[in-house]
C-alpha positions as CSV (number, residue, x, y, z in Angstrom):
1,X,-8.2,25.9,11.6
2,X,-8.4,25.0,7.8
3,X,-11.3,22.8,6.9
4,X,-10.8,19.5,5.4
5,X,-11.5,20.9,1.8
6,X,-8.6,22.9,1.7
7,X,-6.1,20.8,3.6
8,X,-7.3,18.4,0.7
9,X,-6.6,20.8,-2.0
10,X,-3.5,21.7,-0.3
11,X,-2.0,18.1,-0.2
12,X,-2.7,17.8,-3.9
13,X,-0.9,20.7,-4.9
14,X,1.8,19.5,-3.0
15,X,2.0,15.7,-4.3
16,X,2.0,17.4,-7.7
17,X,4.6,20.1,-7.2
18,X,7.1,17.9,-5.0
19,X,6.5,14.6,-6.3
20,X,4.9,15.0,-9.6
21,X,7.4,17.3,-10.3
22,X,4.7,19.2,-11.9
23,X,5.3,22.5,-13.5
24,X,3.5,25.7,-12.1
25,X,1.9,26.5,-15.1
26,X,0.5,23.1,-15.7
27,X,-0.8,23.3,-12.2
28,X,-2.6,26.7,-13.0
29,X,-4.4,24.9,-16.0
30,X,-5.1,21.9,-13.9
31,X,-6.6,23.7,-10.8
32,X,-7.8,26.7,-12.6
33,X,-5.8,28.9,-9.8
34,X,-3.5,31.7,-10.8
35,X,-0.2,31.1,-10.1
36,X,-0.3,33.5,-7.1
37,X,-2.4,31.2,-5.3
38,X,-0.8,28.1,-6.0
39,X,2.9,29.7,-4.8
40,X,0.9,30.8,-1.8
41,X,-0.8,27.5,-1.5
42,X,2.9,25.5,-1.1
43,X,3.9,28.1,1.0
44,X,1.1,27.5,3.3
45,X,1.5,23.7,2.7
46,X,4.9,23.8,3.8
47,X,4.2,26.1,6.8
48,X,1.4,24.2,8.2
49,X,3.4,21.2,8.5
50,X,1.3,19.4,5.1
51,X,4.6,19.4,3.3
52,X,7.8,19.0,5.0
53,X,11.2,19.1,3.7
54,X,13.9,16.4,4.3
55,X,17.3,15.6,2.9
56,X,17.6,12.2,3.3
57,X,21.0,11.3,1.8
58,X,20.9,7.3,2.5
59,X,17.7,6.9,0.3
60,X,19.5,7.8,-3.4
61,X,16.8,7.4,-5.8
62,X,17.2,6.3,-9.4
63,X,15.1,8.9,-11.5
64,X,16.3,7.4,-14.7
65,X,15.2,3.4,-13.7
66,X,11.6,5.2,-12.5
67,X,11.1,7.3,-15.7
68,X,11.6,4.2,-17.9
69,X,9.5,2.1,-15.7
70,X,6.7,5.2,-16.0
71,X,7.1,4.8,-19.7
72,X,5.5,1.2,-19.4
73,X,3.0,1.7,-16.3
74,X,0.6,4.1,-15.9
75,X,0.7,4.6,-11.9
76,X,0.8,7.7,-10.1
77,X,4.2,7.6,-8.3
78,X,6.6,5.1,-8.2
79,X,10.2,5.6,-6.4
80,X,13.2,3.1,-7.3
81,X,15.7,3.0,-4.3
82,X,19.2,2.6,-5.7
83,X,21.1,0.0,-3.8
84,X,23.6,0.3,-1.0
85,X,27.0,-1.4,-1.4
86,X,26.2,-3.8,1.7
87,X,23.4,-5.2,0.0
88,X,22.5,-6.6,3.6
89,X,20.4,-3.1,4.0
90,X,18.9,-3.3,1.2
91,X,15.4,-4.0,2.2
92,X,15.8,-1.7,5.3
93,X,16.5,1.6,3.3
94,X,13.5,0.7,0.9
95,X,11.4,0.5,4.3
96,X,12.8,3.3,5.7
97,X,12.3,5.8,2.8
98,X,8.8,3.8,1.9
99,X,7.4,5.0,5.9
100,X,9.0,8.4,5.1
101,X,6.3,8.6,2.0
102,X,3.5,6.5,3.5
103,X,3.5,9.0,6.8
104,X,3.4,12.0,4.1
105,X,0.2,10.3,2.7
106,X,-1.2,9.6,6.3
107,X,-1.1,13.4,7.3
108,X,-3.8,14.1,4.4
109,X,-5.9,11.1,5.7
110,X,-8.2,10.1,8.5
111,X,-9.1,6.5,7.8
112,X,-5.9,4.5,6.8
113,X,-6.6,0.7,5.6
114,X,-3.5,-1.8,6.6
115,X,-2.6,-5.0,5.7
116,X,0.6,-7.4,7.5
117,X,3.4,-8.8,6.6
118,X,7.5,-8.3,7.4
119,X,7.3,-6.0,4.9
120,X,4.5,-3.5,6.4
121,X,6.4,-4.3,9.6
122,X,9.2,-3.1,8.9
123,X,7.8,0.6,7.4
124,X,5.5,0.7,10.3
125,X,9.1,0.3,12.5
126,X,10.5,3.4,10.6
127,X,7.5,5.1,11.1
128,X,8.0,9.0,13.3
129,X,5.9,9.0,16.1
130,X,3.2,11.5,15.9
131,X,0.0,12.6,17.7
132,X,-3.3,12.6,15.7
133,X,-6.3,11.8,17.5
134,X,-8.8,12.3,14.6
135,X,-6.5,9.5,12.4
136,X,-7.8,5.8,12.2
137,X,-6.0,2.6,11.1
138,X,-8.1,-0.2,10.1
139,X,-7.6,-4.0,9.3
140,X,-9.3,-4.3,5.8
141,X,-8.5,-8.1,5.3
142,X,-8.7,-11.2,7.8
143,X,-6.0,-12.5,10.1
144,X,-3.1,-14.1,8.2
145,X,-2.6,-16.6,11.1
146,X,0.7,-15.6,12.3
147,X,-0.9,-15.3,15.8
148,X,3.1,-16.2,17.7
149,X,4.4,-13.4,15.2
150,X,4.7,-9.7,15.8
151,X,3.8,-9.8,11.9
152,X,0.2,-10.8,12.8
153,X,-2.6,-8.8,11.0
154,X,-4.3,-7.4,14.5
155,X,-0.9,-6.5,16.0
156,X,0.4,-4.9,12.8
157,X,-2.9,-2.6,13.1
158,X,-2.6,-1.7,16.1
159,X,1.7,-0.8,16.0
160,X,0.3,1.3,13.8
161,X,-2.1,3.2,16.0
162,X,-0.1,3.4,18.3
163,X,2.6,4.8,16.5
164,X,-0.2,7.9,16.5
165,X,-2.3,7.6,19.6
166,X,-4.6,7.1,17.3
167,X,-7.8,4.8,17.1
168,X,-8.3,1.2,15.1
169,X,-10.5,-1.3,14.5
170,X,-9.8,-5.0,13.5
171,X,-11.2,-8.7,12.0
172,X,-10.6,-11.4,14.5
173,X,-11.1,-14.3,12.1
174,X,-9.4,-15.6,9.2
175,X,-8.5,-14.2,6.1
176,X,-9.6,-17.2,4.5
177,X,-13.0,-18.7,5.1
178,X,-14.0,-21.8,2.7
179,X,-17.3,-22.5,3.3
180,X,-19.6,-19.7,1.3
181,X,-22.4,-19.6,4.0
182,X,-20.3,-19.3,7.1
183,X,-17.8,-17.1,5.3
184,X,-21.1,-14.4,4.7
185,X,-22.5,-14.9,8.1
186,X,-19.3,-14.2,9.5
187,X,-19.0,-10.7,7.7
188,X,-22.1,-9.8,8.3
189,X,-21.5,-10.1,12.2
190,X,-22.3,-6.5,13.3
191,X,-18.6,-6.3,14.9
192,X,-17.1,-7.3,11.1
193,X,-19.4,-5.3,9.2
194,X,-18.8,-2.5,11.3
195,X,-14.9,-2.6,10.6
196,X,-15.6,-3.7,6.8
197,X,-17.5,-0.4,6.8
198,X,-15.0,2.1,7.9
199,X,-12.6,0.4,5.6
200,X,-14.6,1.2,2.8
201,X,-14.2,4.8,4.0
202,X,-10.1,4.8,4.1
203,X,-8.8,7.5,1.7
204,X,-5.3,5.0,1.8
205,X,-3.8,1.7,1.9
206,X,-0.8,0.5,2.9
207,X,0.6,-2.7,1.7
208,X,3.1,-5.6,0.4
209,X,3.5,-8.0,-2.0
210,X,3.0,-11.7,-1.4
211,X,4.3,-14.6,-3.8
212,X,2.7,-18.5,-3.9
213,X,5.4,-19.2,-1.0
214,X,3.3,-16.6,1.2
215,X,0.2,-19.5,1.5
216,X,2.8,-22.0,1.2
217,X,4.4,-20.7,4.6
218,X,1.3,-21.6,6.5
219,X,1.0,-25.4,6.9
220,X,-3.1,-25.2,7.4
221,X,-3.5,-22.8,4.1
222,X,-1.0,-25.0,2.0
223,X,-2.6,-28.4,3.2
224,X,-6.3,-26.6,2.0
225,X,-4.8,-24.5,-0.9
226,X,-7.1,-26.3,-3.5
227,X,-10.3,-25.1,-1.5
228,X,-9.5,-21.9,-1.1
229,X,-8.1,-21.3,-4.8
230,X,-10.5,-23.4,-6.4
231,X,-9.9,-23.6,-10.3
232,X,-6.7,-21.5,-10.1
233,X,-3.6,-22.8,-11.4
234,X,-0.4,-22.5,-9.5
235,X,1.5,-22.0,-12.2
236,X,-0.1,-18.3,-13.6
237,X,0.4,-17.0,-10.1
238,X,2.7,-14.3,-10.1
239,X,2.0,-12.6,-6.9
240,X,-0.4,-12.0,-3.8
241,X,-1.7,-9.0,-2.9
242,X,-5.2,-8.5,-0.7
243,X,-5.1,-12.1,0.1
244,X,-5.6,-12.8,-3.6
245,X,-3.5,-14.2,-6.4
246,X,-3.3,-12.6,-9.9
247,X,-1.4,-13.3,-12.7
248,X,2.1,-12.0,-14.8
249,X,-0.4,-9.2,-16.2
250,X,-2.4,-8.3,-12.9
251,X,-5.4,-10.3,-13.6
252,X,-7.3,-11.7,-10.2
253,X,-7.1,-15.0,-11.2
254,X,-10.2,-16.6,-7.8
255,X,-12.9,-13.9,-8.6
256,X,-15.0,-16.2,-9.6
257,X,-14.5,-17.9,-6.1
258,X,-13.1,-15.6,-3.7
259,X,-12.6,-17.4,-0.1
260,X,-10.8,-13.8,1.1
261,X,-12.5,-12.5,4.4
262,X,-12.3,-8.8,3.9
263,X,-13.3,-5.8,1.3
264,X,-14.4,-7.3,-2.2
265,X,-12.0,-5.7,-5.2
266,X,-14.2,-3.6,-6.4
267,X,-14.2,-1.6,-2.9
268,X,-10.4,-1.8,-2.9
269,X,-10.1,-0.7,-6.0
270,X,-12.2,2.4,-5.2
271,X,-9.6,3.4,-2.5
272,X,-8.0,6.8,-4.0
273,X,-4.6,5.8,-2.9
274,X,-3.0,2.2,-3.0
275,X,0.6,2.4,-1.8
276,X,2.3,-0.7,-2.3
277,X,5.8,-1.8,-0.5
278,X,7.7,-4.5,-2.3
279,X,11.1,-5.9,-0.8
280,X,13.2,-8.9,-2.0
281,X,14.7,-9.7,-5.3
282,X,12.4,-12.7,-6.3
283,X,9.4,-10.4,-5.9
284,X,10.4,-9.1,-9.4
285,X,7.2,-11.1,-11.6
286,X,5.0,-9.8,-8.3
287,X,6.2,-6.5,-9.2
288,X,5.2,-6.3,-12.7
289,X,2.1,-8.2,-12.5
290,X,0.8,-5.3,-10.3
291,X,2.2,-2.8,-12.1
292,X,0.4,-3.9,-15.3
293,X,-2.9,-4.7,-13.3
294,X,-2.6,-1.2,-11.8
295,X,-3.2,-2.6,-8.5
296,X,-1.2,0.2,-6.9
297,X,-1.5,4.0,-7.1
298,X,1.9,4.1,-5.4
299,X,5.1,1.9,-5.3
300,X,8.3,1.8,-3.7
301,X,11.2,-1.0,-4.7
302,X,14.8,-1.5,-4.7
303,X,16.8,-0.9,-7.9
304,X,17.4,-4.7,-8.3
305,X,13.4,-5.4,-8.4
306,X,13.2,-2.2,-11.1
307,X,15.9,-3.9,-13.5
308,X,14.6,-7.6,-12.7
309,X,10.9,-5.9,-14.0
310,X,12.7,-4.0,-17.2
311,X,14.7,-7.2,-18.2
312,X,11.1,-9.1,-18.7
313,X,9.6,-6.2,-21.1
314,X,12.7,-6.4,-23.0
């Protein structure tokens, strides 16, 4: 059995060499490995089950819309779905081929932060089912209140696990909390903490892209949306992403008052892999703001979001 170490070292040389598109000799400067090793490395990657190999002929991808996006961004990967001619499936096929990548990601993981959404259920709906009882999925922000909705944050979790056999914890509260003192006594709880904890430990996270219609949907948040984004202006928000709105250029814009019940940003932020999911056309300023805050490490989105995002740098 390989130790985590080299399963570790084995998954980077893959992401590099199969998605990176990496060259080998680059990769023997990088890792200091002869190129021997690192052709017997993918071999072994690919034979332990690390790296597998599907043609997936429904997901076209547009290289040339992601290599002028990459031009502008500095993110790790980013994939541009083309789109199908019954536009209809659009947001399935960027769901479907964004579970193919997440599940990649998950197999070199053991702690796997989640957030909700229809977006993250739909991925979590394409997801294979697998066995893996040393994998955990974990709820790393409060409940978005959907509690009559199969979207809801605790359910999304644990679809998840399940999906795996595989063990979660969540956060049985809200994800917004206004009043400072109950809102820290509430983390604190020893169940919370616990949960906040392992979160902190998550080597990925999964998630979508919220707009100002997001809090908007829920009547409670938008009847209290000036206590729990005190000082923010409606107008600069481009997006929501971790409960949290930021601006056109990625910039949290309620850090100095955060309401959020969940990891702080600068925990998140730590998180080696963000992968982010973004679906529907108007999503496009969401889209760039977090590619220009570098909010995510990863990104999938359909080809009309990718020309939407070029058209505003032009």
């Amino acid at each position: 059995m390989m130790d985590a170490q080299h399963v570790h070292l084995l998954g980077q040389l893959a992401q590099d060499y199969y998605f990176s598109k990496m060259p080998i000799n680059k990769m023997v400067e990088k890792y200091s490995l002869s190129r021997y090793l690192i052709l017997k490395y993918l071999d072994e990657a690919l034979a332990s089950g690390i790296v597998e190999i599907t043609v997936h002929s429904n997901y076209e991808r547009s290289v040339e819309l992601e290599q002028q996006l990459k031009q502008h961004f500095k993110i790790q990967q980013l994939y541009v779905i083309k789109d199908p001619e019954n536009i209809g499936t659009r947001d399935d096929r960027v769901a479907a081929f964004a579970a193919i990548q997440a599940q990649a990601l998950i197999k070199q993981c053991q702690i796997v932060g989640l957030s909700w959404g229809e977006t993250i259920y739909d991925v979590i709906s394409h997801f294979a089912k697998s066995e893996r009882d040393d994998l955990t999925f974990v709820q790393f922000i409060g409940e978005n209140m959907r509690y009559h909705s199969s979207t809801g944050s605790m359910r999304m979790t644990q679809r998840a696990a399940t999906k795996y056999d595989a063990h979660y914890y969540t956060i049985p509260g809200p994800l917004y909390i206004i009043n400072d003192a109950v809102r820290q006594g509430f983390i604190e709880e020893p169940s919370i903490k616990q949960t906040l904890e392992v979160a902190k430990q998550a080597q990925l996270l999964i998630c979508g892209l919220g707009t100002e219609e997001s809090i908007d949907s829920m009547p409670l948040w938008r009847a209290h949306k000036a206590s729990i984004f005190p000082n923010v202006d409606p107008a600069q928000v481009a997006g929501m992403i971790y409960g949290r709105p930021y601006d056109i250029n990625g910039h949290f814009l309620n850090k100095a008052d955060d309401k959020t019940v969940g990891m702080a940003i600068s925990d998140i932020q730590k998180i080696p892999r963000r992968f982010g999911v973004v679906q529907g056309k108007a999503k496009f300023k969401a889209a760039l703001g977090a590619l220009r805050g570098e909010l995510f490490t990863d990104l999938v989105m359909s080809e009309a979001i990718a020309l939407r995002v070029l058209n505003e740098l032009n």
